[in-house]
MDAnalysis code that builds the backbone (N, CA, C; Angstrom):
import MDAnalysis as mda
import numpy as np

u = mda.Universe.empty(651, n_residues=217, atom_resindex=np.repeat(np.arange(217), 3), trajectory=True)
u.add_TopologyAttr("name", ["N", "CA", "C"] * 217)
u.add_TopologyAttr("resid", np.arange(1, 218))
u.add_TopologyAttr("resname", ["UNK", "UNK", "UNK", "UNK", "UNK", "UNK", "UNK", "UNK", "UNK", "UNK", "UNK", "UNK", "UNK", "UNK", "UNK", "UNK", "UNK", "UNK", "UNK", "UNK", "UNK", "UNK", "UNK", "UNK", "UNK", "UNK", "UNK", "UNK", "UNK", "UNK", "UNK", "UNK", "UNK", "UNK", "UNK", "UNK", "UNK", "UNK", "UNK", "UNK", "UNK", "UNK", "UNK", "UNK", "UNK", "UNK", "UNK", "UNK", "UNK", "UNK", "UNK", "UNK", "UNK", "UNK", "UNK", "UNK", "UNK", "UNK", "UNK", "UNK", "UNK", "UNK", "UNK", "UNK", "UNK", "UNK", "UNK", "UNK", "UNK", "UNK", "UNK", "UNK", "UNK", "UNK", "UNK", "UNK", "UNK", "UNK", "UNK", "UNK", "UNK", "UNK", "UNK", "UNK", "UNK", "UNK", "UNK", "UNK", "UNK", "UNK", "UNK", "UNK", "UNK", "UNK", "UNK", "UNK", "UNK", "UNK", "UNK", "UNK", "UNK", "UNK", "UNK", "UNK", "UNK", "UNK", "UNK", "UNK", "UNK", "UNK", "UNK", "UNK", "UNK", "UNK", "UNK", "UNK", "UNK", "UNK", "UNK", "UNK", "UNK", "UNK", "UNK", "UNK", "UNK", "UNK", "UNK", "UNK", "UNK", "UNK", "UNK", "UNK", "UNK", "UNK", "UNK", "UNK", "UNK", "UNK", "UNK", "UNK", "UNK", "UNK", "UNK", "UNK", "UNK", "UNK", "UNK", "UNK", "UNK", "UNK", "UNK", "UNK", "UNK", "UNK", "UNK", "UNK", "UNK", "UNK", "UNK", "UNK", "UNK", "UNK", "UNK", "UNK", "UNK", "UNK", "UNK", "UNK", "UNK", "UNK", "UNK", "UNK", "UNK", "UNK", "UNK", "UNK", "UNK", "UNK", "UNK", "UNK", "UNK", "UNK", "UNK", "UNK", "UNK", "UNK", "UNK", "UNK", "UNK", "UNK", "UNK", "UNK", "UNK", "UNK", "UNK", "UNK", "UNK", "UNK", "UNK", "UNK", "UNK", "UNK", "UNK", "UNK", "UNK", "UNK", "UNK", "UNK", "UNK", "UNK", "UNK", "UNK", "UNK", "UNK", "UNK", "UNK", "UNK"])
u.atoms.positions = np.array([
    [-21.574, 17.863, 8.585],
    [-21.949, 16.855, 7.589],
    [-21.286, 15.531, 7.926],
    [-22.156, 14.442, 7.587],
    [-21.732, 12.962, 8.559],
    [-20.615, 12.917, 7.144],
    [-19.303, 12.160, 7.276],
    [-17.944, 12.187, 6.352],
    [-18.041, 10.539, 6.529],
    [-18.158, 9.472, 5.695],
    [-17.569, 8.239, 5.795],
    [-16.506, 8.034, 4.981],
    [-15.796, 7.669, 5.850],
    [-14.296, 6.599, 5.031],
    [-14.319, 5.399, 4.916],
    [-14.259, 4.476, 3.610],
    [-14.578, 2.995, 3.211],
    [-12.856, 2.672, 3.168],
    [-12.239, 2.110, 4.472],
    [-10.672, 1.479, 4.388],
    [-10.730, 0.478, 3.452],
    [-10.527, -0.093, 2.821],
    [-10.453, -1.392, 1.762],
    [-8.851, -2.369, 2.303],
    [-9.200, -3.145, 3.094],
    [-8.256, -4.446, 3.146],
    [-8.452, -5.057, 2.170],
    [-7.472, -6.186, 1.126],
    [-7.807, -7.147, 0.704],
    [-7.851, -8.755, 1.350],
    [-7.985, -8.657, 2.416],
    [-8.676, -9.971, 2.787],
    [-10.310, -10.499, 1.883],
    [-10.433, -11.712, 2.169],
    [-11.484, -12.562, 1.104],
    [-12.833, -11.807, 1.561],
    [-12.808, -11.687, 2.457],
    [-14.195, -11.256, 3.486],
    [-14.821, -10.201, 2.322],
    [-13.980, -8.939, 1.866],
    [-14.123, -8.209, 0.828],
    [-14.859, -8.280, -0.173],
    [-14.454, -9.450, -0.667],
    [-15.483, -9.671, -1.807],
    [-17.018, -9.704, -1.359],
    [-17.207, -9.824, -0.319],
    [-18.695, -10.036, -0.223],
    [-19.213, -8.535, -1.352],
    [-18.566, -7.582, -0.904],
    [-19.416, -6.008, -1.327],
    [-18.746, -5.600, -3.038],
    [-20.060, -4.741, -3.086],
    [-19.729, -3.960, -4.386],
    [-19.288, -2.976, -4.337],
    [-17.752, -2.513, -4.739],
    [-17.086, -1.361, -4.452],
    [-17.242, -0.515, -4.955],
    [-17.941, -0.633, -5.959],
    [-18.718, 0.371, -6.809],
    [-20.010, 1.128, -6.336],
    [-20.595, 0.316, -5.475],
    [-22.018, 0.933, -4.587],
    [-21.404, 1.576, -3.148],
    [-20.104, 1.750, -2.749],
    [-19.743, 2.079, -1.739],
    [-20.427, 3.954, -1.630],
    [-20.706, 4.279, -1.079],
    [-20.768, 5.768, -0.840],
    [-20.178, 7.002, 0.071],
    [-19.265, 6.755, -0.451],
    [-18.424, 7.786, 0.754],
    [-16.372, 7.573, -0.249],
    [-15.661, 8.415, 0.251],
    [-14.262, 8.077, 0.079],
    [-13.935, 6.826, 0.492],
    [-12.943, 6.316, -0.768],
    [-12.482, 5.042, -0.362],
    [-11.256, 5.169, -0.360],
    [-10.572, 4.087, 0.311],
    [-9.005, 4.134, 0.420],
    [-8.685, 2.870, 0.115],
    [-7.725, 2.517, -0.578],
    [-7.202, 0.857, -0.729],
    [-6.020, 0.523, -0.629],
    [-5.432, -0.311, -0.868],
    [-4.649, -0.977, -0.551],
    [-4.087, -1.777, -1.593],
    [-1.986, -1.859, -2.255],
    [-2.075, -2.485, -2.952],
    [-2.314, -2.781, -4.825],
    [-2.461, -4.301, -4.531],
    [-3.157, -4.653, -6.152],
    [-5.050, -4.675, -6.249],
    [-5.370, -3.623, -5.140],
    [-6.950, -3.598, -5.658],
    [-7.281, -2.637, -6.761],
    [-5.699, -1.962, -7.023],
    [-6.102, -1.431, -8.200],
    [-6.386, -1.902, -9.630],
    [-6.035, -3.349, -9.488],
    [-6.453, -4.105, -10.434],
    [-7.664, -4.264, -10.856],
    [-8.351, -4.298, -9.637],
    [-10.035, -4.210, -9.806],
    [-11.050, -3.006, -9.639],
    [-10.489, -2.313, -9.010],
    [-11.053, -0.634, -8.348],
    [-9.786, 0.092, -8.253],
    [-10.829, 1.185, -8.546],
    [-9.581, 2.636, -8.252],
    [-10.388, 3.175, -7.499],
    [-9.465, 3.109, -6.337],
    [-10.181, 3.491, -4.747],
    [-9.884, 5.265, -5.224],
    [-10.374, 6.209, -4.416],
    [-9.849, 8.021, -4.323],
    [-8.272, 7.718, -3.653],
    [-7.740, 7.069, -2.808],
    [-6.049, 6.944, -2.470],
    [-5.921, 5.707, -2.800],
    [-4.560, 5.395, -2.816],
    [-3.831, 3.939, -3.204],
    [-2.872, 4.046, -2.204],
    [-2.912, 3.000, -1.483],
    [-1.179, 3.211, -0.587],
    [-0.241, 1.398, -1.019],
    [0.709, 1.765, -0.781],
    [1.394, 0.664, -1.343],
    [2.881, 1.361, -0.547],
    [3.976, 0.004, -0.083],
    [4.924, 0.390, 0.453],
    [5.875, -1.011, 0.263],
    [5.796, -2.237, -0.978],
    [6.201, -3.202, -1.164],
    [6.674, -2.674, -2.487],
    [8.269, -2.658, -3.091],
    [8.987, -2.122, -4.527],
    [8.197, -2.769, -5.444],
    [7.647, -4.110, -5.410],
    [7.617, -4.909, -5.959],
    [5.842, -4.249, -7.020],
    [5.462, -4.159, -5.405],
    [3.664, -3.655, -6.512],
    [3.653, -1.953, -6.892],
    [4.659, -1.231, -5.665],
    [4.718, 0.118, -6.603],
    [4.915, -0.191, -8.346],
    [5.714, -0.601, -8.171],
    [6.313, -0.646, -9.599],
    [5.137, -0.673, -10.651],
    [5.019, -2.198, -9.983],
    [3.494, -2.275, -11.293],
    [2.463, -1.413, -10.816],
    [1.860, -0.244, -9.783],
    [1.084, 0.421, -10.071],
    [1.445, 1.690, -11.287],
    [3.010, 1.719, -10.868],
    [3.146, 3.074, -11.455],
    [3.261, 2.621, -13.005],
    [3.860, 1.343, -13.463],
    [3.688, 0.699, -14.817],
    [2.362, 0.861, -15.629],
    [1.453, 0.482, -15.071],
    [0.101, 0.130, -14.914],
    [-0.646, 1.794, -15.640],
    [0.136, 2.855, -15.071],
    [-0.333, 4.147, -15.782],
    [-1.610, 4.711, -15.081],
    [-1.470, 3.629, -13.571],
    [-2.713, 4.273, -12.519],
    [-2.780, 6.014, -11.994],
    [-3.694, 6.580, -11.800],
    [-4.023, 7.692, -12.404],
    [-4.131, 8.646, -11.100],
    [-4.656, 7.624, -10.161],
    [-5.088, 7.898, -8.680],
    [-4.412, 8.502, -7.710],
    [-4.417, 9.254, -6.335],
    [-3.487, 9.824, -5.386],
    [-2.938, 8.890, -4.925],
    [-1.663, 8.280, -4.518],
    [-0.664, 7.664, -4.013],
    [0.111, 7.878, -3.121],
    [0.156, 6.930, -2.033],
    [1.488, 7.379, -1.021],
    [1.889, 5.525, -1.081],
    [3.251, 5.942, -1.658],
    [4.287, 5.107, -1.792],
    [5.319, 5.131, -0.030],
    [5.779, 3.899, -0.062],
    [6.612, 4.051, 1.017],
    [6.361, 4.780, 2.375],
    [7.512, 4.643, 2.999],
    [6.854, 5.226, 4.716],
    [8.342, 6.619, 4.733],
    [9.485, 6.509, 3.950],
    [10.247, 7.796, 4.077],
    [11.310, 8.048, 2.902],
    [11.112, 6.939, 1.729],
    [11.774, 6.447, 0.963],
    [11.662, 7.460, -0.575],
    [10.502, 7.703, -1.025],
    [10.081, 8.485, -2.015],
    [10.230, 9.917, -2.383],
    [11.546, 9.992, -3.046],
    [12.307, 11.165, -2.963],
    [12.219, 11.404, -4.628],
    [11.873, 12.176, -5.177],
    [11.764, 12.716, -6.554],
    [13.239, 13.323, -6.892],
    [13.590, 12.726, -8.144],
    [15.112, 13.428, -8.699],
    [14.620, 13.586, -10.080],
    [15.694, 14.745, -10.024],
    [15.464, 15.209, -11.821],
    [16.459, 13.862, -12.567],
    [15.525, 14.150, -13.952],
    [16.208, 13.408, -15.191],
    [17.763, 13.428, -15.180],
    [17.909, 14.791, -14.765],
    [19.900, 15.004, -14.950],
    [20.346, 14.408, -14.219],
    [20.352, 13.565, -12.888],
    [20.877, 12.922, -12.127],
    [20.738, 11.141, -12.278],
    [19.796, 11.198, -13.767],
    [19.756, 9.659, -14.117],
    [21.078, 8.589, -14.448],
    [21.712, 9.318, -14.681],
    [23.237, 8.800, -15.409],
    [23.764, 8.354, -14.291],
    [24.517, 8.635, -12.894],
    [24.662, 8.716, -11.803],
    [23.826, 7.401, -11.445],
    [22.787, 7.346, -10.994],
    [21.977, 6.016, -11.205],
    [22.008, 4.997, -11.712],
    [22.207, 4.923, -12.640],
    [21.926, 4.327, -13.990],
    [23.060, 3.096, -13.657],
    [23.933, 4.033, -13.183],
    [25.371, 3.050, -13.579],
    [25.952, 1.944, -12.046],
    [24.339, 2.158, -11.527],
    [24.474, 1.327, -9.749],
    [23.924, -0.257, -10.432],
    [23.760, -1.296, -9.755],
    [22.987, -2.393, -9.953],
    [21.542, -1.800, -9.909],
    [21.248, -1.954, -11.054],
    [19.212, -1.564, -11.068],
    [18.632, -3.072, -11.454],
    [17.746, -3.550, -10.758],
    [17.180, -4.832, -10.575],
    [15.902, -4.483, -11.848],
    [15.395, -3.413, -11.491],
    [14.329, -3.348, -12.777],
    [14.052, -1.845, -12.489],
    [13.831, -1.053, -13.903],
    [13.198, 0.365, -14.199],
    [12.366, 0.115, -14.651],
    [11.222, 1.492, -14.551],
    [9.866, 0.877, -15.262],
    [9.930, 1.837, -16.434],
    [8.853, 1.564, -17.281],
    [9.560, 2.559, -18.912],
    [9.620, 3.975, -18.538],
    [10.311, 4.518, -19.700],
    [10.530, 5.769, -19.516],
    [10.112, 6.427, -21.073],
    [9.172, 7.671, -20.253],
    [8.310, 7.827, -21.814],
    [9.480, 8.921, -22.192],
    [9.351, 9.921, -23.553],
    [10.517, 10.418, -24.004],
    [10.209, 12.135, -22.933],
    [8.710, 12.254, -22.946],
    [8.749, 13.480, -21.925],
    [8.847, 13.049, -20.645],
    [9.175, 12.208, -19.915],
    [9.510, 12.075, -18.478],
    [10.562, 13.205, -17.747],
    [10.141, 13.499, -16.793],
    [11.744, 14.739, -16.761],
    [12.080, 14.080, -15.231],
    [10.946, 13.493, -14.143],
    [11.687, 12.956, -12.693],
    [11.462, 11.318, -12.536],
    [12.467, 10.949, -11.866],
    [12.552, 9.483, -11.343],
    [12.520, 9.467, -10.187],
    [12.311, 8.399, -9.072],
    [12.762, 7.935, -7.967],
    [13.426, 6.845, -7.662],
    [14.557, 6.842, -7.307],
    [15.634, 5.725, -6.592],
    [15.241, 5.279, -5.640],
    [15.044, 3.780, -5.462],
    [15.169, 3.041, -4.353],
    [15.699, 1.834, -3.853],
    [16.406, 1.653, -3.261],
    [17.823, 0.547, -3.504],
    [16.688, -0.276, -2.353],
    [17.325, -1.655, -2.779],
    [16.391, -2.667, -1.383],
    [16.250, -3.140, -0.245],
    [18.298, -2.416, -0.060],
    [17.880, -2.774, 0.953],
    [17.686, -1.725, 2.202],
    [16.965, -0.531, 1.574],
    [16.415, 0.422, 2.359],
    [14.742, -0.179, 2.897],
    [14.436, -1.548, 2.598],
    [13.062, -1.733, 2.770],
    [12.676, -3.348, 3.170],
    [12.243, -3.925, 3.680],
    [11.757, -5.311, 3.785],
    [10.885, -5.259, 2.803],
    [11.452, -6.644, 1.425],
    [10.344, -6.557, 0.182],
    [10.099, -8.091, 0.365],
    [8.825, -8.334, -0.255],
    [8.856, -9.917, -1.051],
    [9.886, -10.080, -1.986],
    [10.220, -9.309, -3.143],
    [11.440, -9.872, -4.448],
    [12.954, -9.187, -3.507],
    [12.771, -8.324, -2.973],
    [14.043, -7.527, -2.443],
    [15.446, -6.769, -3.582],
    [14.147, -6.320, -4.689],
    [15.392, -5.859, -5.291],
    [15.525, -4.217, -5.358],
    [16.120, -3.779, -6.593],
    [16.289, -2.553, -6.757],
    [15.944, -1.613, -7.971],
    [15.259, -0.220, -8.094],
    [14.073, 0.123, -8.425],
    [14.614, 1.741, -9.082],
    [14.046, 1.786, -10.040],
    [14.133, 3.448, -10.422],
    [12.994, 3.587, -10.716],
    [11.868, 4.435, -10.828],
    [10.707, 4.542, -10.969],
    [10.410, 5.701, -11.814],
    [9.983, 5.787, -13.221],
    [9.685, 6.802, -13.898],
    [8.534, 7.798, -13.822],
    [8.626, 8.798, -13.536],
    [7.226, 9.870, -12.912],
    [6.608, 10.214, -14.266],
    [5.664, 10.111, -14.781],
    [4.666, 10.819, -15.607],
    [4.753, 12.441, -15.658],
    [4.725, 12.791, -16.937],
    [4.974, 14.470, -16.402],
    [3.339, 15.117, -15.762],
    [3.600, 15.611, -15.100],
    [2.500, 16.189, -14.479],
    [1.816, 15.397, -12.841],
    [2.576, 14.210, -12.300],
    [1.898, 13.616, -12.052],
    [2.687, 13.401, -10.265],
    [3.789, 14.529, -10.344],
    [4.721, 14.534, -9.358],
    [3.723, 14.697, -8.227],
    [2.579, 15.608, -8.085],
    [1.900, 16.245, -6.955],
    [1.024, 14.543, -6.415],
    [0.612, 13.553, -7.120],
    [-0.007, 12.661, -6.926],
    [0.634, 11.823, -6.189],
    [2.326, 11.776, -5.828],
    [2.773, 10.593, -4.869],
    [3.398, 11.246, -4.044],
    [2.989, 10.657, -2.828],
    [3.503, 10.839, -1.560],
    [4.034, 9.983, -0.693],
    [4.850, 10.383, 0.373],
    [5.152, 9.340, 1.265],
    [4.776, 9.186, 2.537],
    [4.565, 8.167, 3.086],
    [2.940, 7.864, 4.388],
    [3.753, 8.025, 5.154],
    [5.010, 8.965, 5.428],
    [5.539, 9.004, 6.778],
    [6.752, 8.055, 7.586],
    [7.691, 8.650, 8.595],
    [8.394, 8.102, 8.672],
    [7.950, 7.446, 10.132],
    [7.056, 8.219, 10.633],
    [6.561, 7.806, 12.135],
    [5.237, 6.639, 12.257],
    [5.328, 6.423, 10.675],
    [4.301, 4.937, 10.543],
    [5.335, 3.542, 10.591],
    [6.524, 3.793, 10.074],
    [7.318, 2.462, 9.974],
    [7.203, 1.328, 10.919],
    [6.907, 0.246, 10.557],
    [6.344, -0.795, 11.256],
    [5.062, -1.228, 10.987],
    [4.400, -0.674, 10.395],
    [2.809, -0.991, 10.629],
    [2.880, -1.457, 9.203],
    [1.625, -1.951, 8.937],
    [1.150, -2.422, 7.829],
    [0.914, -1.761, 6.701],
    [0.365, -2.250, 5.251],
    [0.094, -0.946, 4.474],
    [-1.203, -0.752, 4.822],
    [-1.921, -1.460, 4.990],
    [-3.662, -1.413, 5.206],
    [-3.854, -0.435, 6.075],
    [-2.607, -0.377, 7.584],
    [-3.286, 0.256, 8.751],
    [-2.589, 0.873, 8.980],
    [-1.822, 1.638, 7.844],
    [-1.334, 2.974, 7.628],
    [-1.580, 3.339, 6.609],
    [-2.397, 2.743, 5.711],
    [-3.947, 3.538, 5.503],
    [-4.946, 4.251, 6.209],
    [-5.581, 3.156, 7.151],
    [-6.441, 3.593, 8.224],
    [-6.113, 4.923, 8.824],
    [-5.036, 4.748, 9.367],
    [-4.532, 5.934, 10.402],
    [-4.249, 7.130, 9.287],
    [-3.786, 7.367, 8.093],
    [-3.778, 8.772, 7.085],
    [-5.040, 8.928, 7.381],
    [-6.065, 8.208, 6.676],
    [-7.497, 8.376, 6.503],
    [-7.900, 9.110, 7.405],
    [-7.805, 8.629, 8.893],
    [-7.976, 9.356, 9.998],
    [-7.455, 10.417, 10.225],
    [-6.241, 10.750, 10.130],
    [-5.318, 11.607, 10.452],
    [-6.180, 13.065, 9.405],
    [-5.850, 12.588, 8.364],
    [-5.563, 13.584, 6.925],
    [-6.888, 13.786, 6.220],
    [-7.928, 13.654, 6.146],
    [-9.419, 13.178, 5.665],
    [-10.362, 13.461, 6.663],
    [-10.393, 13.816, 7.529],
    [-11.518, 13.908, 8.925],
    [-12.892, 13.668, 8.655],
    [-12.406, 12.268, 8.553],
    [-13.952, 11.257, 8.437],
    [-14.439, 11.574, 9.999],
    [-15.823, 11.539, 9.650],
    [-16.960, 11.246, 11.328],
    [-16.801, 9.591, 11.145],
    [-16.823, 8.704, 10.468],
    [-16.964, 7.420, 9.960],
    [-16.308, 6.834, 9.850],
    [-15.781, 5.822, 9.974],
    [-14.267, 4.544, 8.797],
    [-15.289, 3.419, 8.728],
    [-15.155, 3.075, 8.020],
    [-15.929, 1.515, 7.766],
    [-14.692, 0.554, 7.613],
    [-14.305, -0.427, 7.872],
    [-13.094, -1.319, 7.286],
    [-13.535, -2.371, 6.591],
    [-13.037, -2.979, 5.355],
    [-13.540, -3.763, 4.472],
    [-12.876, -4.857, 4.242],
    [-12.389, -5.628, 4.816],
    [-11.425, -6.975, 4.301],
    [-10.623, -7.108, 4.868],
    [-10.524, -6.436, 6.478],
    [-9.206, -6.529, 7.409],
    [-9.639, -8.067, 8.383],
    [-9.330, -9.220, 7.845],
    [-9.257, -10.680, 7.731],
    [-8.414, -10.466, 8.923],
    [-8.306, -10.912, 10.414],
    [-7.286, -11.041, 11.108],
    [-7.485, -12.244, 12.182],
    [-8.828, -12.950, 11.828],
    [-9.328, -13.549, 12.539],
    [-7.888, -15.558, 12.413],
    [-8.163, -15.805, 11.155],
    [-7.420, -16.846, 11.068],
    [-5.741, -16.784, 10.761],
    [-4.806, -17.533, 11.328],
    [-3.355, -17.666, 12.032],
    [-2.888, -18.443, 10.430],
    [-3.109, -17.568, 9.029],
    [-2.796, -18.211, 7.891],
    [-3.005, -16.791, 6.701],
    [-2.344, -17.304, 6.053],
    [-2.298, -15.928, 4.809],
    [-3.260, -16.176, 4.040],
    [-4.412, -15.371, 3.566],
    [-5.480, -15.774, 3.053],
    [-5.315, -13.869, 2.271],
    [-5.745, -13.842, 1.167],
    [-5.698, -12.530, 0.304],
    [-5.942, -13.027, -0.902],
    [-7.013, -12.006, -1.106],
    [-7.739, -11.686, -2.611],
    [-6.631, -12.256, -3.813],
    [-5.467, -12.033, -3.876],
    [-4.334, -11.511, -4.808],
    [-3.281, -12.749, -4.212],
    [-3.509, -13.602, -3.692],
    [-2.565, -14.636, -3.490],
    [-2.196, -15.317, -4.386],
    [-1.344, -15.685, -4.505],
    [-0.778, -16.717, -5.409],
    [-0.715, -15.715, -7.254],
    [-0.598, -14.374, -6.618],
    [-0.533, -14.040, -7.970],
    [0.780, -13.017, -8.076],
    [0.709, -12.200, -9.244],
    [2.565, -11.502, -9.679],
    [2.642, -10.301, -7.966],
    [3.546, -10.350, -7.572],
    [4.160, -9.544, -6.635],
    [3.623, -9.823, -5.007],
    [2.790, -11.220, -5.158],
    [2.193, -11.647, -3.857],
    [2.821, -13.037, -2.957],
    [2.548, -13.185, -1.922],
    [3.215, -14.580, -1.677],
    [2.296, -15.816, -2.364],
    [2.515, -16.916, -1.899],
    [1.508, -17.784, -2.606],
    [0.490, -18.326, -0.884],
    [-0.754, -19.167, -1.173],
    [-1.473, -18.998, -0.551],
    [-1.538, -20.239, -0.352],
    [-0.280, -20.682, 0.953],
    [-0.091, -21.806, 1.526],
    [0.346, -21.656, 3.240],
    [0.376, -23.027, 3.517],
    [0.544, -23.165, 4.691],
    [1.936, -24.154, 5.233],
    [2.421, -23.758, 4.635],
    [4.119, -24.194, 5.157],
    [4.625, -24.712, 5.781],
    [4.879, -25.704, 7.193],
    [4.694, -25.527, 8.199],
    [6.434, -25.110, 8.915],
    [7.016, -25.437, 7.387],
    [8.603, -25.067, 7.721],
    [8.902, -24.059, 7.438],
    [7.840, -22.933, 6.876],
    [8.652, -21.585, 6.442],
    [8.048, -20.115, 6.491],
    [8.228, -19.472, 5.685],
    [7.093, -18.174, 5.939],
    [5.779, -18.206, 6.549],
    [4.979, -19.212, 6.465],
    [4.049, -19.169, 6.350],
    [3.580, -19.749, 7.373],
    [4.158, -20.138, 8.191],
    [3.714, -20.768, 9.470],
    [2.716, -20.133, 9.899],
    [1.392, -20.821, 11.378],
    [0.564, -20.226, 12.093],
    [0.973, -18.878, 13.099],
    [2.480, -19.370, 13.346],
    [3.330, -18.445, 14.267],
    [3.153, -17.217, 13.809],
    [4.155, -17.135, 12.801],
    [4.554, -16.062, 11.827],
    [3.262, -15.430, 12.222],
    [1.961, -15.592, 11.138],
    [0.829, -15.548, 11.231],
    [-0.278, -14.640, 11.784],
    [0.373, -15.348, 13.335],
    [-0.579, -14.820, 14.450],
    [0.230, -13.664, 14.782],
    [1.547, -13.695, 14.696],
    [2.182, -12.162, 15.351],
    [1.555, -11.205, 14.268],
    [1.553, -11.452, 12.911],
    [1.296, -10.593, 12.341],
    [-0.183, -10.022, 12.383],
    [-0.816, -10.519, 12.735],
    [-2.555, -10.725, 12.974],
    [-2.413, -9.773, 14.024],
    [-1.787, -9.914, 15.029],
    [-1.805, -9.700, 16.238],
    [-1.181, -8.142, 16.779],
    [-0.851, -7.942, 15.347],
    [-0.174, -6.514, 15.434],
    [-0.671, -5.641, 14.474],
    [-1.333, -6.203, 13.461],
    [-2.325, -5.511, 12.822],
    [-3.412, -4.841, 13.955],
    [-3.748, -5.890, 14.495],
    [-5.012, -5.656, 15.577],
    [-4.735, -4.381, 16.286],
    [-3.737, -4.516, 17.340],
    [-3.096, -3.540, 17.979],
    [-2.517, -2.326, 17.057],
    [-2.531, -1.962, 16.098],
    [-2.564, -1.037, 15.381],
    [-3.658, -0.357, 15.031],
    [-5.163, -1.734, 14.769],
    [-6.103, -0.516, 14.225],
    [-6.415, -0.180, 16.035],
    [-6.462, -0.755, 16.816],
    [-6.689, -0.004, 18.609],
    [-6.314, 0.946, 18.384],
    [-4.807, 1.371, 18.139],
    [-4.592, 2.101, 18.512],
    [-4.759, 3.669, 17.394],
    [-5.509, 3.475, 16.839],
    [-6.267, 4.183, 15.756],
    [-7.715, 4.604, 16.059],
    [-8.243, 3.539, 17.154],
    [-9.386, 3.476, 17.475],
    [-9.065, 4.542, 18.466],
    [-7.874, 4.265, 19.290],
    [-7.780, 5.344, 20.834],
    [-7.339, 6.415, 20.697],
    [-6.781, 6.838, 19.732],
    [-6.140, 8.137, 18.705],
    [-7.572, 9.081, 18.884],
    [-7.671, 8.486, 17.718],
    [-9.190, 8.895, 16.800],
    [-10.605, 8.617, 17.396],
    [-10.365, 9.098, 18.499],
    [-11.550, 8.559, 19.342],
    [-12.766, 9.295, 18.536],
    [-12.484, 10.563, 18.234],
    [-13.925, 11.578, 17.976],
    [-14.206, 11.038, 16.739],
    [-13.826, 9.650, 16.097],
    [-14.691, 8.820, 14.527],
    [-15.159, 7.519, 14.894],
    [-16.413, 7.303, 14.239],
    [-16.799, 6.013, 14.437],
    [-16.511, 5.456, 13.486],
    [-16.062, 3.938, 14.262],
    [-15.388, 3.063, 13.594],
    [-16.537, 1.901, 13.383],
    [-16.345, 1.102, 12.132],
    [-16.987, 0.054, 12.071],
    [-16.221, -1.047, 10.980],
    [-16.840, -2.519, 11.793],
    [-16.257, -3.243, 11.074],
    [-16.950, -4.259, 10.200],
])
């Protein structure tokens, strides 16, 4: 049976389609849960876990690349009493959390995180691995999808890599950078293009992996 996988980048290009008419598994990326609830969510920035898991999103999740370690309630106290930058609520049946200090991670805010689990909801987050570190969240998406899902298919949807500038759906909004061009700072063409440039060479090498799926862009 032909299997398609719909990757969801949020680059602008994206918007062209209706994610709702997509037909096949989707995977996303991120704050597209703001607008769609793709079948996975991957996210590996403290800053938007947080607000997915705030948010009361419902969907399969892989948080982080080796970081997402489930602790019982009894070990909250212990915690509790470190610098916590922000917890997200805690309902009165919650029984697990996850700790994550910041500077186990390159963030946009760079702070520090306890994360309250929903009861029932432990089996839904996962972590994308420790042998992805480095790559992107988008294209360690791609590569689970591939890996874990055995699509015949990937379609990619908004993987923008063409221009040497930060351009995203979600720019300039809560847990994103803003959607400028700097020429003294983050945001440079430099910056930019390495990052472009290693996205690229990531989905290749997804392409040369996964040879037995067709890819499209």
């Amino acid at each position: 049976m032909n299997k398609t996988i719909y990757v969801l980048g949020n680059g602008k290009s994206r918007l062209k389609y209706n994610l709702e008419e997509l037909d096949g598994t989707t995977v996303g990326c991120n704050a597209i849960y703001r607008d769609f609830s793709p079948d996975y969510l991957f996210a590996t920035d403290f800053g938007i876990i947080s607000e997915i898991v705030e948010s009361g999103y419902e969907g399969d999740c892989y948080f982080t690349y080796d970081l997402w370690n489930i602790r019982h309630s009894s070990e909250y106290e212990a915690f509790a009493r470190r610098n916590i930058d922000h917890e997200t609520y805690r309902r009165f049946d919650d029984e697990y959390f996850v700790y994550i200090r910041s500077e186990d991670n390159t963030c946009i805010d760079n702070k520090s995180y306890i994360f309250w689990i929903r009861r029932g909801a432990e089996h839904r987050y996962k972590n994308i691995g420790a042998d992805l570190k480095g790559w992107s969240t988008g294209t360690s998406a791609l590569y689970i999808a591939c890996r874990d899902l055995a699509p015949t298919q990937v379609v990619l949807l908004g993987f923008d890599h063409e221009k040497n500038e930060y351009e995203n759906v979600y720019a300039d909004s809560f847990n994103y950078f803003k959607e400028s061009n700097d020429p003294t700072g983050w945001y440079t063409w430099k910056h930019w293009k390495n990052e472009h440039d290693k996205w690229s060479n990531q989905i290749k090498q997804c392409e040369k992996e996964f040879s037995n799926i067709q890819f499209k862009r």
